[in-house]
C-alpha positions in Angstrom: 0.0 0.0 0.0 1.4 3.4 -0.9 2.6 6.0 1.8 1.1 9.1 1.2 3.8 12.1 2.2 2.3 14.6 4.0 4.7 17.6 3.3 4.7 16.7 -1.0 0.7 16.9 -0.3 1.3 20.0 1.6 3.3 21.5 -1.0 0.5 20.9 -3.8 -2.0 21.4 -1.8 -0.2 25.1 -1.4 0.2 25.6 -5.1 -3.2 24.8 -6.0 -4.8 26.7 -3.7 -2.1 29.9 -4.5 -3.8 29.7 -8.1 -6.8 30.0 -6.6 -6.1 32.9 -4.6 -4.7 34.9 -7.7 -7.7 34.1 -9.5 -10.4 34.9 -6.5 -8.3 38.6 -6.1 -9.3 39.5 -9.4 -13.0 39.4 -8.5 -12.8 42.3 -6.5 -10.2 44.7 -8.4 -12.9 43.9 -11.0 -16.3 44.4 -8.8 -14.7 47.7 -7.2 -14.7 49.6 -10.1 -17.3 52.8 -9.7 -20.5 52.4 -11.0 -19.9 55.0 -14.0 -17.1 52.4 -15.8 -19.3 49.7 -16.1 -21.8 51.7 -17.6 -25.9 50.7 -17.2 -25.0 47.3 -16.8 -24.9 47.4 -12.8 -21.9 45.4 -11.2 -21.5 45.7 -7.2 -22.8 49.1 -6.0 -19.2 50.5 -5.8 -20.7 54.3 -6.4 -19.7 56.5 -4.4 -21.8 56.5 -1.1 -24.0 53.4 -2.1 -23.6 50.0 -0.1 -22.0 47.2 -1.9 -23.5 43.6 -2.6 -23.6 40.8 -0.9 -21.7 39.1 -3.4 -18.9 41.9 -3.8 -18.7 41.6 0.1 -18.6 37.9 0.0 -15.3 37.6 -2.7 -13.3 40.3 -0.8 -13.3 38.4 2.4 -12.9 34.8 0.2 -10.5 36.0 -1.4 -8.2 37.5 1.4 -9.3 33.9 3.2 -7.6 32.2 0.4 -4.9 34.0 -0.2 -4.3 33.8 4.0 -4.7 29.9 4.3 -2.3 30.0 0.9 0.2 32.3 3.4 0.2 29.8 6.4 0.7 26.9 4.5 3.8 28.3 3.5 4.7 29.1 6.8 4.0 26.0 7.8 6.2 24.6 5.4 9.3 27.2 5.7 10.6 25.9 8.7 11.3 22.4 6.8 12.3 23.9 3.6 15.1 25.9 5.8 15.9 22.9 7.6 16.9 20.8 4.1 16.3 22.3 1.1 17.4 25.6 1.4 21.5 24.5 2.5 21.5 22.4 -0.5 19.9 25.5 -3.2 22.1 27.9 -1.3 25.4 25.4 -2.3 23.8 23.8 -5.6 21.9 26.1 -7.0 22.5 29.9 -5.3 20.0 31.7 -8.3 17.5 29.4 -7.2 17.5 30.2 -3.5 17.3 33.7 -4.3 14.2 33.2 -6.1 12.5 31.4 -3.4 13.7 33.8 -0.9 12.4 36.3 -3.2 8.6 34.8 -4.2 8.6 34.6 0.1 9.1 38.0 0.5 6.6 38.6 -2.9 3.7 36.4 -1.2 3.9 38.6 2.0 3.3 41.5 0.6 0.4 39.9 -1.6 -0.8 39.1 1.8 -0.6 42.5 3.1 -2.3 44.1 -0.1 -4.7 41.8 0.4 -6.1 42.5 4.0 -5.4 46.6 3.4 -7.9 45.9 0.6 -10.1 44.2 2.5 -10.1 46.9 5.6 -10.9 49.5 2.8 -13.6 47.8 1.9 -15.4 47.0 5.2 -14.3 50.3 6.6 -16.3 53.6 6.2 -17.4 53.6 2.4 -16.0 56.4 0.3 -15.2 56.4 -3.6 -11.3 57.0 -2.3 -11.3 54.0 0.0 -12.9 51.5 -2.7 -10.9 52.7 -5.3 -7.6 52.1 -3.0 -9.1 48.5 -2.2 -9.3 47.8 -6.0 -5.9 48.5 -6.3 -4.4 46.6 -3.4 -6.6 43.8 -4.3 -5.4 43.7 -8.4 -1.5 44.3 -7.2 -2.0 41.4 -4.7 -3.3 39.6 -7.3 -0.5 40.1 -9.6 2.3 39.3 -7.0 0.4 36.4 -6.4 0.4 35.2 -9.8 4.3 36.1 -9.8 4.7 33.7 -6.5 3.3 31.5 -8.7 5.6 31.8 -11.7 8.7 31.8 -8.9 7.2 28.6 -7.6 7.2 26.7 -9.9 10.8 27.7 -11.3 12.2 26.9 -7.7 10.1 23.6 -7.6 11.1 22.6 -11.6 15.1 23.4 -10.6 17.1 20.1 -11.2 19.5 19.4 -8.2 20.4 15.8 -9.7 
C-alpha cells in the first residue's frame, strides 16, 4: 500500500490553492470599479456612497481567506524547507535560493495588499477608499500570480 507524504501533499495542496487565490483577487479589483465604468449594466454598488452587494462583500473576504490559508501553509512549510532544502539550493543552485527567498518575501506583501484591501472595503465607504481597495486587491493579485511563476521555477530546478 502506498505512503502518502504529507509535506509533497502540503506543497501541492499550497500551489493549488495559491492559483486560486490569484484568481479569487481578481474578482474584487474587478467588482470595485465605480459604477460609472461599467456603464448601465450594474456590477457591485461601488458608487460613491452606495452600499456594496452581498456578493462583492462575500469575494473580498474569500479572497483574502484564500490568499491567507495559501500564506500559512507556507509558513508551515518554511521551517522544513530551511531545515533541508534551502542549505543544499544555497550550495547547488545559489540563483535558485534567491528566487524562493524572493517569491517569500513577494507572497507577503500579496498578503498584506490583500487584507489593506479588505479593511478598505469594510471600513467607512467612500469612492477614495474602494478605489484604493481595487488597487491593493489587483496588485496582490499580480504578486500572487508572480509567486506562482517563482514557484514553480524553484520547484522545476534540477538538483540531480
Amino acid at each position: 500500500m502506498p505512503v502518502i507524504d504529507l509535506v509533497a501533499l502540503a506543497r501541492t495542496w499550497h500551489g493549488h490553492v495559491g492559483v486560486l487565490a490569484a484568481i479569487a483577487l481578481l474578482h474584487p479589483a474587478i467588482t470595485l470599479r465605480p459604477a460609472s465604468a461599467r456603464g448601465a449594466a450594474g456590477g457591485s454598488g461601488a458608487a460613491v456612497g452606495a452600499r456594496l452587494r452581498a456578493g462583492t462583500r462575500w469575494s473580498v473576504a474569500l479572497a483574502t481567506a484564500l490568499v491567507t490559508l495559501t500564506t500559512f501553509a507556507g509558513w508551515w512549510l518554511y521551517p522544513g524547507y530551511r531545515a533541508t532544502e534551502k542549505p543544499r539550493l544555497l550550495q547547488e543552485a545559489f540563483p535558485v535560493a534567491l528566487l524562493f527567498e524572493t517569491k517569500e518575501h513577494l507572497a507577503f506583501y500579496a498578503l498584506v495588499l490583500a487584507w489593506a484591501g479588505c479593511a478598505l472595503v469594510f471600513g467607512p465607504a467612500g469612492a477614495a477608499s474602494r478605489r484604493i481597495a481595487r488597487l491593493c486587491f489587483g496588485a496582490s493579485a499580480g504578486l500572487v500570480i508572480v509567486v506562482g511563476v517563482l514557484g514553480t521555477v524553484v520547484g522545476s530546478a534540477d538538483l540531480g
